[in-house]
N, C-alpha and C positions, 0 to 999 in steps of 0.2 A: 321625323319620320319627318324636293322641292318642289316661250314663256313668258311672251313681252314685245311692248311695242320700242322700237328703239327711241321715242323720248317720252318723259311724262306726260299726259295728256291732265287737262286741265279738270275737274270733276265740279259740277254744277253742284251745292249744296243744297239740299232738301230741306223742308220744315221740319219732316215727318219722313221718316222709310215706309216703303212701300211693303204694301200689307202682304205678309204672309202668310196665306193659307191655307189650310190642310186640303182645301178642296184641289187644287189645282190638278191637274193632270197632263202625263207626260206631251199628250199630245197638241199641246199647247205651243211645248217648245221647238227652237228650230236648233240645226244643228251648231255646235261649239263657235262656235266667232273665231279669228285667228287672233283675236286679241283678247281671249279669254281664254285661260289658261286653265286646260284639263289636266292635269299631271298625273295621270292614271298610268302609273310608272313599276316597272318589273323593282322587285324591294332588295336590300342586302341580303335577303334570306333563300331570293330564288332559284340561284344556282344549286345550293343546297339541295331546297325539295326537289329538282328538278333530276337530283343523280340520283335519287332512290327510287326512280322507276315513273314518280307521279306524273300524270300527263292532263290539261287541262283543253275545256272544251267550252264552248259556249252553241254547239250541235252543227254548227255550222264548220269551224274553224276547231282544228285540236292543234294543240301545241306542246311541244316535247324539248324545245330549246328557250332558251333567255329572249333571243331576237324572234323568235317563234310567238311567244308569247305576247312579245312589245307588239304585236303585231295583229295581234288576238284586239289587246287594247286600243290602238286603232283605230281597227274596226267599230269602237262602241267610244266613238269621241278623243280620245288620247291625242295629245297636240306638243306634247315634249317627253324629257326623258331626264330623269332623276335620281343626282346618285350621292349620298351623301358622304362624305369622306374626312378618315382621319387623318394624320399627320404620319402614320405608316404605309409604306409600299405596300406588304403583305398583310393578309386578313388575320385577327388574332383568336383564337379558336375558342369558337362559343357563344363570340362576341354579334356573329355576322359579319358580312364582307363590307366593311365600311373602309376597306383600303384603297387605295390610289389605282393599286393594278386591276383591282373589282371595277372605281369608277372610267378608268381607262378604257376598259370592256365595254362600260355601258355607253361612254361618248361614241365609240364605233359604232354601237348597234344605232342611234341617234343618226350618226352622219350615213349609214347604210339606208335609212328610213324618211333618209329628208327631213327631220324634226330636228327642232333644239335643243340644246342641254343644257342642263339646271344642274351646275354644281355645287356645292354646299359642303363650304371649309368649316369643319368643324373646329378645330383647332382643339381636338384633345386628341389622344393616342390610342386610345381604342371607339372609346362610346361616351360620352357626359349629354343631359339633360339637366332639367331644373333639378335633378336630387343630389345630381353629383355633377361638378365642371373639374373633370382630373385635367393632369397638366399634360399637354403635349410634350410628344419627341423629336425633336427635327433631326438626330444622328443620322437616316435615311438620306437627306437634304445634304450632306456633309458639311449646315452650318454649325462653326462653333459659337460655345458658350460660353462666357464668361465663369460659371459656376452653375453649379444646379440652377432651377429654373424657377424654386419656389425662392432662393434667394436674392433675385435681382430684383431690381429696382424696375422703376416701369421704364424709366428713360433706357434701362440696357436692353427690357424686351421690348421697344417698339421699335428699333433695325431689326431686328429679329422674323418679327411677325413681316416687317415693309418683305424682305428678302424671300419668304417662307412664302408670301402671298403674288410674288412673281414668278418663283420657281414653279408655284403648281400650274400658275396661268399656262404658261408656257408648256410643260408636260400636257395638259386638256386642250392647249390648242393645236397642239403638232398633231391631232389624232386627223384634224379638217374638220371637227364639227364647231357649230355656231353655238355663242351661247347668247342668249338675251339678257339675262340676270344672272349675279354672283351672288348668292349665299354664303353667310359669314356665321356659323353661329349656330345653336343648337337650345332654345327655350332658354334665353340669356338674359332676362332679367335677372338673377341672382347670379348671375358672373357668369366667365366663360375662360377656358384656356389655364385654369389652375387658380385664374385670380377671381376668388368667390370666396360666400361665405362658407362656415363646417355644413357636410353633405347633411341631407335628413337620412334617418334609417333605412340601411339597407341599400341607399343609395348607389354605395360604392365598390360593391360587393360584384363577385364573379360573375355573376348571372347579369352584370349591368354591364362588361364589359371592361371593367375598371376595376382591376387587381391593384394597384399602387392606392398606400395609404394615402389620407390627407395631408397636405404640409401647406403650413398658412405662409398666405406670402406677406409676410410682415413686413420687408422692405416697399412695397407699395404701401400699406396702412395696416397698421397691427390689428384694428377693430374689425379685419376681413376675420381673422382668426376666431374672436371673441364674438362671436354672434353663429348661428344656424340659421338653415334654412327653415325649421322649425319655426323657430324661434320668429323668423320675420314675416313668414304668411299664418303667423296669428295674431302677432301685434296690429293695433289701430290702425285704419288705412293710410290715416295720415301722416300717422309717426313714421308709418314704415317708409311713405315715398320720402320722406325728410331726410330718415337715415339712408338710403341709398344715395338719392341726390347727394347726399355729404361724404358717404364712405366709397362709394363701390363708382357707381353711374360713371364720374368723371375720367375714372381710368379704363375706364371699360372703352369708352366713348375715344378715348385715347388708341385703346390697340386695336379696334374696328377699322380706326381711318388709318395705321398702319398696315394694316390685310390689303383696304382696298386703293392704297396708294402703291403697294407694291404688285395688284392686278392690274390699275392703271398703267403702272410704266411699260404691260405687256399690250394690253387690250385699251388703249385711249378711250375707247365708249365705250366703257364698261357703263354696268347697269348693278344696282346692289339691294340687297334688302338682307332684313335678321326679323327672328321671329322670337314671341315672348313666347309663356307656356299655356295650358289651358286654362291654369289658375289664372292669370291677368287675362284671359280672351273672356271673362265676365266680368272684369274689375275696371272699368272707364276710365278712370282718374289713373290708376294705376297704369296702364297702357300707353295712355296719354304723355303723361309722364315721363315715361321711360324714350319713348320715340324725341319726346321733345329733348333732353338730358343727351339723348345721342347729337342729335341736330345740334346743338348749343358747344357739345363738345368737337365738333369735326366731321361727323358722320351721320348725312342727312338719305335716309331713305333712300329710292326712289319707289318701291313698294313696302308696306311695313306687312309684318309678316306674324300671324297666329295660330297656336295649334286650340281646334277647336274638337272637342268631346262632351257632345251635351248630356250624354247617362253617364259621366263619370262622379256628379255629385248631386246632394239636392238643394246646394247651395250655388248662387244665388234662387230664390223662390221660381222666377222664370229665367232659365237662362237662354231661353232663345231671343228673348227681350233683352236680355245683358248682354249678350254677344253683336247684336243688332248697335245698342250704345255704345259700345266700343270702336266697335267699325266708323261710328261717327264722330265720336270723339276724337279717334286718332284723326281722320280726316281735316276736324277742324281744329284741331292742335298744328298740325305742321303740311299740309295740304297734299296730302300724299293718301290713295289707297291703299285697302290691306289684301293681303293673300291668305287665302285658309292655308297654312301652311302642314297641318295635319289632320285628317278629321276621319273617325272613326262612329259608328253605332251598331250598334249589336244588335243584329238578327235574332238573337234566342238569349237565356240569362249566362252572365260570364260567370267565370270564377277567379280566386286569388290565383296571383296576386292581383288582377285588374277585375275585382268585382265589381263594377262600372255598369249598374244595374238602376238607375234613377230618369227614365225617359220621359222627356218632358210629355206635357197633357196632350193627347189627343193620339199618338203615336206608340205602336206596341213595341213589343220585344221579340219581333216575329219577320220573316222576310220580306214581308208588306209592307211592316214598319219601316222599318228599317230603306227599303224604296223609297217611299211614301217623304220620310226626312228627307232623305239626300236631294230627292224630287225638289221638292219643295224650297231646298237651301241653295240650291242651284239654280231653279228661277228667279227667286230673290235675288241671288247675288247679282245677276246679270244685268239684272232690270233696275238695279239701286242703284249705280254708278261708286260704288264704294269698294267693291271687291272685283280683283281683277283675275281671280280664279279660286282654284282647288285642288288640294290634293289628298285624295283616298289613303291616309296610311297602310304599307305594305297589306295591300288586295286582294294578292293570293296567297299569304298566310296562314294555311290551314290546319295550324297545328294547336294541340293543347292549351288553353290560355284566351289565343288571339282568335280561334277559327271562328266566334261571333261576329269581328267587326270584320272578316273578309268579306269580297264579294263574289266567294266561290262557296260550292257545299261539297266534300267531300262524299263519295260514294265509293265505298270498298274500298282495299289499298292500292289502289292505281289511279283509279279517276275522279276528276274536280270538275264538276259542272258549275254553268255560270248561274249565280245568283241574279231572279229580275231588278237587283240594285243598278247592273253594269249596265243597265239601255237607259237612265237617265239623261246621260249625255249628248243624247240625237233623239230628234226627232221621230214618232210611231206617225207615219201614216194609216189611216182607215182607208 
């Protein structure tokens, strides 16, 4: 579940972050900065609701189209346009429109809107995150292959990804929109693009988008095979960044800078970042780690990028405080900001499979709460010189499951009104 200045800007490091409080109030804030990045973006999923009649409102403004809606957002701070995409032209059903001709769609509405677009190569062929990284398709591309894909070596796939990562530039920029930053990647600390370790349960299943079995790529390193996901975010913190650093990291680190060597040869100033999962967005070391492992291997930032969901555990103890060290840590690992690259909290209690019901202290499970955080995480970010934005995962998803962490509430089967989450982003005048 992705915008930028065109160079890095230098970030003065702090002793201490700046205090976070629950008192804060919106009217405190002023409107979005252009160089912080609201990504309060129409989702894969809003075409969708959008043909069964739903039409979305915030009293002022109702919207009944894709650009309709980008528009809606906006109005309540939105400052780019985000579309994440697979290695397919066409959407794979069930999965969401995370296809090329969905992200196509959404660069026009972007360039219609005067906003940037935040693309985001996923490099699997329907959907992969931390539980599953399935392997891409490039047959669309009409590159060939030497052999299936779980059988090459890394040196056959990084022409592969160089080629695959200019083909897209090129399709995203003939539409005329801008983009700041290239996204590579999808919660890629445990691999990405096929080369990772065995899925955790469930991972890889229909409902994830990702119908094709696992198959280990054992000509990069057999021990990708022989290890789970499971398996590695329960082992010791340290054993676990030892064995990445050893097995996975370097090759990873490897096909990154083939993606973005092949959007360079379209886009010279290109801009890049990749984002871990929420599991490392409270793990410091780990975070760190990983950002550094890419930089050492070829591919240095220029935003590093985390999906953060504070009631998704109760682990760590505080995790607004762990997510706060992360941000820091990466910073002074390799001197680069981070972008909330997903972030979600839930208005009311969720259910399976994302019962993501553990709200840090002080803040409910109610659409105050629920404010009140995003409130609060957004002045911070701003004011901390670490975080160069946010993005609300898919917003107006108001369906079974996710309609907690939207920022809409569904009323009857036609209309969505705007949740007080959405006026965060600008400033209330009294």
């Amino acid at each position: 579940m992705s915008t930028h200045p065109a160079r890095h800007k230098t970030f003065v490091i702090v002793i201490s972050l700046i205090v976070w409080s629950a008192s804060m109030v919106v009217d405190t804030l002023s409107a979005a900065p252009s160089d912080f990045r609201v990504s309060l973006s129409v989702s894969p999923f809003t075409e969708t609701i959008l043909k069964t009649g739903i039409q979305f409102t915030d009293g002022a403004i109702t919207a009944k189209t894709m650009e309709e809606l980008q528009r809606l957002f906006v109005a309540h701070g939105a400052n780019e346009v985000y579309a994440r995409i697979s290695t397919r032209r066409s959407a794979v059903k069930g999965a969401g429109n995370h296809s090329m001709n969905g992200a196509i769609e959404r660069a026009r509405i972007a360039k219609a809107l005067g906003l940037p677009f935040n693309p985001e190569l996923g490099l699997f062929a329907s959907y992969g995150d931390i539980r599953c990284q399935p392997a891409p398709d490039f047959s669309d591309y009409g590159i060939t292959l030497p052999g299936p894909w779980a059988t090459l070596t890394l040196e056959q796939m990084t022409p592969v990804l160089k080629a695959y990562g200019a083909a897209a530039a090129r399709e995203i920029l003939a539409t005329g929109t801008s983009v700041r930053i290239w996204d590579v990647g999808n919660e890629v600390e445990l691999g990405l693009a096929g080369v990772a370790v065995r899925p955790m349960p469930g991972g890889c299943d229909a409902s994830a988008g990702a119908t094709d079995p696992y198959a280990a790529p054992d000509r990069v390193n057999r021990e990708l095979g022989q290890m789970s996901g499971d398996q590695l975010v329960r082992m010791d913190e340290a054993a676990r960044i030892n064995w990445l650093r050893t097995s996975l990291w370097p090759a990873e680190a490897a096909m990154l800078k083939a993606v973005a060597d092949g959007i360079r040869s379209v886009d010279a100033q290109a801009r890049f970042s990749t984002h871990v999962s929420g599991v490392a967005s409270t793990q410091p070391r780990v975070a760190a780690a990983f950002f550094t492992a890419m930089r050492d291997g070829g591919f240095l930032v220029d935003e590093a990028g985390a999906s953060y969901y504070p009631t998704s555990s109760r682990f760590p103890t505080d995790r607004v405080q762990a997510f706060k060290d992360t941000v820091a840590a990466v910073h002074a690992a390799i001197d680069r900001p981070t972008f909330i690259a997903e972030f979600g909290f839930p208005n009311r209690t969720m259910t399976p499979p994302f019962a993501w019901n553990d709200p840090p202290r002080g803040y409910a499970l109610t659409p105050e709460g629920q404010a009140a955080f995003l409130r609060d995480l957004v002045a911070w970010s701003r004011q901390s010189g670490f975080v160069t934005g946010i993005r609300p995962w898919a917003p107006e998803l108001v369906v079974p499951g996710w309609a907690p962490m939207a920022l809409f509430a569904r009323h009857g089967s036609a209309l969505v009104t705007a949740n007080q989450a959405l006026d965060v982003f600008v400033s209330k005048k009294k």
